[in-house]
C-alpha positions in Angstrom: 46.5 87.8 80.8 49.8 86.1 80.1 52.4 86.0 82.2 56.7 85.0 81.7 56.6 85.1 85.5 60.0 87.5 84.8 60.5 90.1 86.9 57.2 92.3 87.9 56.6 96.0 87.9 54.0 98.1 89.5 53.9 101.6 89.1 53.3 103.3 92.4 51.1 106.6 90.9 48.6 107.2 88.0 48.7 110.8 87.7 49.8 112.9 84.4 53.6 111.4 84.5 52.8 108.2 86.1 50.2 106.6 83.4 53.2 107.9 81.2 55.9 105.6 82.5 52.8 102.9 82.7 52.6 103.3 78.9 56.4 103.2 78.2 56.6 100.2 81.0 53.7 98.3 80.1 54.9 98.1 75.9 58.4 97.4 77.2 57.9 94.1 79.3 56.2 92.7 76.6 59.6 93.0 74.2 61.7 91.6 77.0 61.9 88.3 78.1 63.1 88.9 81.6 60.0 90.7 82.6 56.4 89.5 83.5 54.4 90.9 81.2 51.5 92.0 83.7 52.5 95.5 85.0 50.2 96.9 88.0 49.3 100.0 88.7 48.3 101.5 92.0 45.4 103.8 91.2 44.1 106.2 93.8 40.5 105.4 93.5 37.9 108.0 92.1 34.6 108.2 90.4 34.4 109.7 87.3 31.0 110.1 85.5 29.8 107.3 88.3 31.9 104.5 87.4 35.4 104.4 89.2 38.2 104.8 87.8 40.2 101.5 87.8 37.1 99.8 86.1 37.9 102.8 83.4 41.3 101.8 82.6 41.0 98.2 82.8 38.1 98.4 80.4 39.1 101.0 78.2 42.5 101.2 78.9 42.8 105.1 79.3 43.1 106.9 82.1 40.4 109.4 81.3 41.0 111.9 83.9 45.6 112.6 84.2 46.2 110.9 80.8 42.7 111.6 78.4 43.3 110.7 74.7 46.6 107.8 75.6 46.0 104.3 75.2 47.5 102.2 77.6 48.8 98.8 76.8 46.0 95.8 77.8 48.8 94.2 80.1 48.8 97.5 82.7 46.5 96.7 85.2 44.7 99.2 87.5 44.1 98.4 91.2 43.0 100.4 94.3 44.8 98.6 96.5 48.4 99.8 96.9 49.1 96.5 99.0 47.4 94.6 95.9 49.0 96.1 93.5 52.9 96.1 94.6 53.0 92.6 96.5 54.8 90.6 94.0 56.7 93.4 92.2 60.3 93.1 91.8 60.8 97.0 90.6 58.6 99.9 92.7 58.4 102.7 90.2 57.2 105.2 92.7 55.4 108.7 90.8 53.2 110.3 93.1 53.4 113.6 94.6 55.7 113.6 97.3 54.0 115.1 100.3 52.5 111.5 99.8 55.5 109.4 100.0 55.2 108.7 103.8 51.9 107.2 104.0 52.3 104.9 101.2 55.5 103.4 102.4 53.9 102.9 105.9 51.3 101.0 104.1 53.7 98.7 102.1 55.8 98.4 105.2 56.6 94.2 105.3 54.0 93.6 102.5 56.8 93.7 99.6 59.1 91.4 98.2 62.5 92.1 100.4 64.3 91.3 97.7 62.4 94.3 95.3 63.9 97.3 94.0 62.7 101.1 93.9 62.8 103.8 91.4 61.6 107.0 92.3 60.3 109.6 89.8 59.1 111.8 92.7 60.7 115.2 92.7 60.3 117.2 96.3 62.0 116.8 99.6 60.8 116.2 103.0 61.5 118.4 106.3 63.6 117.0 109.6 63.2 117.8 113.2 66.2 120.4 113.7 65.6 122.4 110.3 67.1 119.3 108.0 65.4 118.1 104.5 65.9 114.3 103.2 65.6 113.1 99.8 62.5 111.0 98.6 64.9 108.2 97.7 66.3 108.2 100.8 62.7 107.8 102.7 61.9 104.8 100.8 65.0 103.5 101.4 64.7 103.8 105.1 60.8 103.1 105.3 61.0 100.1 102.9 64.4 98.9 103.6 65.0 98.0 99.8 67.2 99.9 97.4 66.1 103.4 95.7 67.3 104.8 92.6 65.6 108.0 90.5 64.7 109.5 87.3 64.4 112.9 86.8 64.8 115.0 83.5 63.0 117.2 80.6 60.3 115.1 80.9 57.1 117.5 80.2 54.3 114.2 80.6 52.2 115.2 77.6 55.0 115.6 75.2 56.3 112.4 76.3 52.5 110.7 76.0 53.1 112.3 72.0 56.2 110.6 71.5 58.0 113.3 71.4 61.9 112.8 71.7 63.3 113.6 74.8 66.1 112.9 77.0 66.0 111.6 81.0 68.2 110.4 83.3 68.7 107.6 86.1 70.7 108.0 89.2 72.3 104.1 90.2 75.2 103.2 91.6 75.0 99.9 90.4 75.8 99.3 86.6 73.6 96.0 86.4 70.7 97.4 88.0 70.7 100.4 85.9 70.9 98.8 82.9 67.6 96.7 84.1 66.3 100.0 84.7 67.1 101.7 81.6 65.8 98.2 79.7 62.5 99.2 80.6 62.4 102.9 80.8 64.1 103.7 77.3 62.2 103.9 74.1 63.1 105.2 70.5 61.8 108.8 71.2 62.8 108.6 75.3 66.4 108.2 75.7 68.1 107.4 78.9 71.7 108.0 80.7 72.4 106.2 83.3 75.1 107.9 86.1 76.0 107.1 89.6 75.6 111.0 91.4 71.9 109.8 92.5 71.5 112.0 95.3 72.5 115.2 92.8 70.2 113.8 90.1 67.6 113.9 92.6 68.2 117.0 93.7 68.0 118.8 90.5 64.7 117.4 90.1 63.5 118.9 93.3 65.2 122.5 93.4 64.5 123.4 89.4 60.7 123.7 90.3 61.5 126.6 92.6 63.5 128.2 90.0 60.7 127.7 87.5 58.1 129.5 89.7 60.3 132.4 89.6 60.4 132.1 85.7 56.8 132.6 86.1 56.6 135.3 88.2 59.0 136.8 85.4 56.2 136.1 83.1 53.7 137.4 85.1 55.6 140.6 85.5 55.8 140.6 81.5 59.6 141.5 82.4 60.9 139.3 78.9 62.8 136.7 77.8 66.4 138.2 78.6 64.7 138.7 82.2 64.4 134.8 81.9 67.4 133.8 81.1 69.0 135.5 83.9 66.7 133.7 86.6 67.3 130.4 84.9 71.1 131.1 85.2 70.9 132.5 88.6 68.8 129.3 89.9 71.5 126.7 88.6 74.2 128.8 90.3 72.0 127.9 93.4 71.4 124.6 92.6 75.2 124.0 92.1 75.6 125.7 95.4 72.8 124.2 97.3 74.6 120.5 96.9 77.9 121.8 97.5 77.2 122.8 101.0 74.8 120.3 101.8 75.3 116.9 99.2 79.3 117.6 99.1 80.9 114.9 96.3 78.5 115.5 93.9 79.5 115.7 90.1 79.0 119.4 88.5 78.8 117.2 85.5 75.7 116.0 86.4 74.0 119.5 86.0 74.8 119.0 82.2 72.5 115.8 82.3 68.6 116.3 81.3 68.6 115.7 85.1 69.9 119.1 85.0 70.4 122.2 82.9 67.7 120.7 80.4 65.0 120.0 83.2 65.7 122.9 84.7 65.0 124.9 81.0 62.1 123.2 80.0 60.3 123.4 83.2 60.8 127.4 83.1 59.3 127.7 79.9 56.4 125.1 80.0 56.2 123.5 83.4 53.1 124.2 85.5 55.0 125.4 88.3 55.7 128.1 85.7 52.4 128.2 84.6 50.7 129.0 87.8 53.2 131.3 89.3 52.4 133.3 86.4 48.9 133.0 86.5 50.1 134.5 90.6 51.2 137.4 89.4 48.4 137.8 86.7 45.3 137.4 89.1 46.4 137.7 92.3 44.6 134.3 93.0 46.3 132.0 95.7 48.3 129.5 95.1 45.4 126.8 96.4 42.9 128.6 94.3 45.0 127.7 90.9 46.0 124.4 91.5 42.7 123.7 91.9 41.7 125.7 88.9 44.6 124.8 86.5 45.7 121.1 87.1 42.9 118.7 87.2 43.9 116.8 90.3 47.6 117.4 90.2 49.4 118.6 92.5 52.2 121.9 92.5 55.5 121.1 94.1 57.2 124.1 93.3 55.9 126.3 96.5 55.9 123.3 98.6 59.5 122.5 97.7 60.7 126.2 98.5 59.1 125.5 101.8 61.1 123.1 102.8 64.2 124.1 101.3 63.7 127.5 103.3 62.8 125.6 106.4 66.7 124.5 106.6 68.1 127.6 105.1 66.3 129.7 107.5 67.3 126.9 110.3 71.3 127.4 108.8 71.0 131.3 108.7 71.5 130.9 104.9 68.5 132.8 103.2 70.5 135.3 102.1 73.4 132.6 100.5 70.2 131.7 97.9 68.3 134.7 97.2 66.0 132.9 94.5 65.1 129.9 96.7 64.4 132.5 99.4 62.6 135.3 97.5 60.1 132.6 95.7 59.3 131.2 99.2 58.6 134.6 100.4 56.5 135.4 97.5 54.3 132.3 97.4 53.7 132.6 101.1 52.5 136.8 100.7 55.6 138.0 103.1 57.0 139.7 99.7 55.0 140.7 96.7 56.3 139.6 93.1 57.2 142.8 92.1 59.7 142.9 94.5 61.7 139.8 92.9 63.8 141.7 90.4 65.1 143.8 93.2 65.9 140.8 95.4 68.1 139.3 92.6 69.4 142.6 91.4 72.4 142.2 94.2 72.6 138.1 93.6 76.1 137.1 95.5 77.2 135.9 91.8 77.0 139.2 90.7 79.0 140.2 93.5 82.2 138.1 92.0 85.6 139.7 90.6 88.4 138.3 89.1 87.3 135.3 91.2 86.9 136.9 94.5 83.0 136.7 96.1 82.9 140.3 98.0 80.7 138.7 100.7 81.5 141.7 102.9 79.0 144.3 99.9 75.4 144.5 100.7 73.4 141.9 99.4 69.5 141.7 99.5 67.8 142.4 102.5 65.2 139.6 102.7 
């Protein structure tokens, strides 16, 4: 394989999104002369029909199992070893599911470049002692001691794999670098804004999937479309809130990026946190059981994310401040039953506004 001994990328996942982003990565390098051409992969390794699974994309350069039906480009290369595969990379694309994130930077602890960059695509948080959370980017950052920037937006993987247009946005404080960034994420039909809020763009990756579970429990409840919209509206007040108290100097225009009010939109009507919190409702089924049964390997972050977001409300004595984030906790762990989620939002503190004034002092929902 040729090489323009550029600058390297490995992408740090191979799931649905991540052999995605190895598609859009892999063609790009090749156009730009700044970049090796060989991008890695880091391929947790599996056997599929007896063969493994790295020897399946290098051969027939598809990832058969998260991506089935997608070429890849010849110059992404699948390898087992995460060590392997990120050692000479200048930019870590990292797009793996986040309850992972700690383990694999252990691993590449002092076995990466220390002049390399990270990008993270992951969307989830991660608890601290004393009823805290901390951002992905911000765990690589400490772990790896290297820069992190992110990506999030309306970014449904399959649509994207179709070339469908869409929009997405990077989180940088640094111009130059996010221009780099953009150079190899953007692509005729996958457009890209770069803006400087990064910990807000992160954010809004993480909390929309807890909104998006309640859209499915709205769907599940066969409670409509207006229903819908109301929960979607509701769950960016609390988004807007949630980094107000706890991210203060973020940008409210940053919820107008696909980061935000388009992410959060498009993962409420065809995300599969929405999908199996409606299939919740439906059969009654844990939500173990449908993971298992719905997402061929992937994992939900929706219900794992309201964990942990509870975890420091309930630490802050603030449940009742974000009635969504608290009520789909509740409901995913059995303490409520969806049914009762309506009724828990009926009394939403924005509904308690006039002429400006929140009347915290009227009863709000008793969770």
């Amino acid at each position: 394989m040729s090489s323009t001994k550029g600058k390297q990328v490995c992408i740090v996942g191979s799931g649905n999104w991540g052999s995605v982003i190895a598609k859009i990565v892999g063609h790009n390098v090749q156009k730009l002369d700044k970049f090796d051409n060989r991008v890695t992969m880091y391929v947790y390794e599996e056997i599929i029909n007896g063969k493994k699974l790295t020897e399946i994309i290098n051969e027939q350069h598809e990832n058969v199992k998260y991506l089935p039906g997608h070429k890849l480009p010849p110059n992404v290369e699948a390898i087992a070893d995460v060590v392997e595969a990120a050692k000479d990379a200048d930019i870590l694309v990292f797009v793996l599911p986040h309850q992972f994130i700690k383990g694999i930077c252990s691993t590449l602890l002092g076995k990466i470049k220390p002049t390399a960059i990270a990008l993270s695509l992951i969307k989830g948080f991660d608890r601290l002692e004393g009823g805290g959370i901390e951002l992905i980017s911000h765990i690589i950052n400490r772990h790896l001691k290297i820069p992190c920037h992110v990506l999030m937006g309306a970014n449904l993987a399959n649509e994207v794999a179709n070339e469908q247009f869409c929009e997405t946005t990077i989180g940088c404080r640094d111009r130059k670098i996010g221009s780099m960034l953009r150079d190899i994420i953007q692509t005729e039909y996958f457009r890209v804004v770069v803006v400087d809020d990064e910990d807000t763009v992160e954010i809004c990756g993480a909390l929309k999937n807890i909104v998006a579970c309640g859209a499915g429990f709205v769907d599940g409840l066969g409670l409509g479309d207006n229903t819908k919209a109301a929960v979607i509206r509701l769950g960016l007040m609390e988004m807007i809130k949630f980094v107000d108290v706890f991210y203060p100097g973020g940008k409210l225009s940053t919820f107008f990026e696909s980061c935000g009010v388009a992410d959060l939109i498009t993962t409420c009507f065809g995300g599969r946190n929405r999908k199996c919190s409606e299939a919740f409702v439906k059969t009654g089924k844990s939500i173990k059981q449908l993971e298992d049964e719905l997402l061929n390997g992937q994992k939900l972050q929706g219900p794992i994310t309201a964990e942990e977001v509870n975890f420091m409300l309930k630490s802050k004595g603030m449940e009742e401040k974000f009635p969504i984030f608290t009520t789909v906790h509740k409901i995913c762990t059995g303490e409520l039953k969806p049914q009762e989620f309506i009724n828990c939002i009926r009394e939403h503190p924005e509904h308690m506004n006039f002429n400006g004034t929140n009347k915290e002092s009227r009863q709000q929902c008793k969770l």
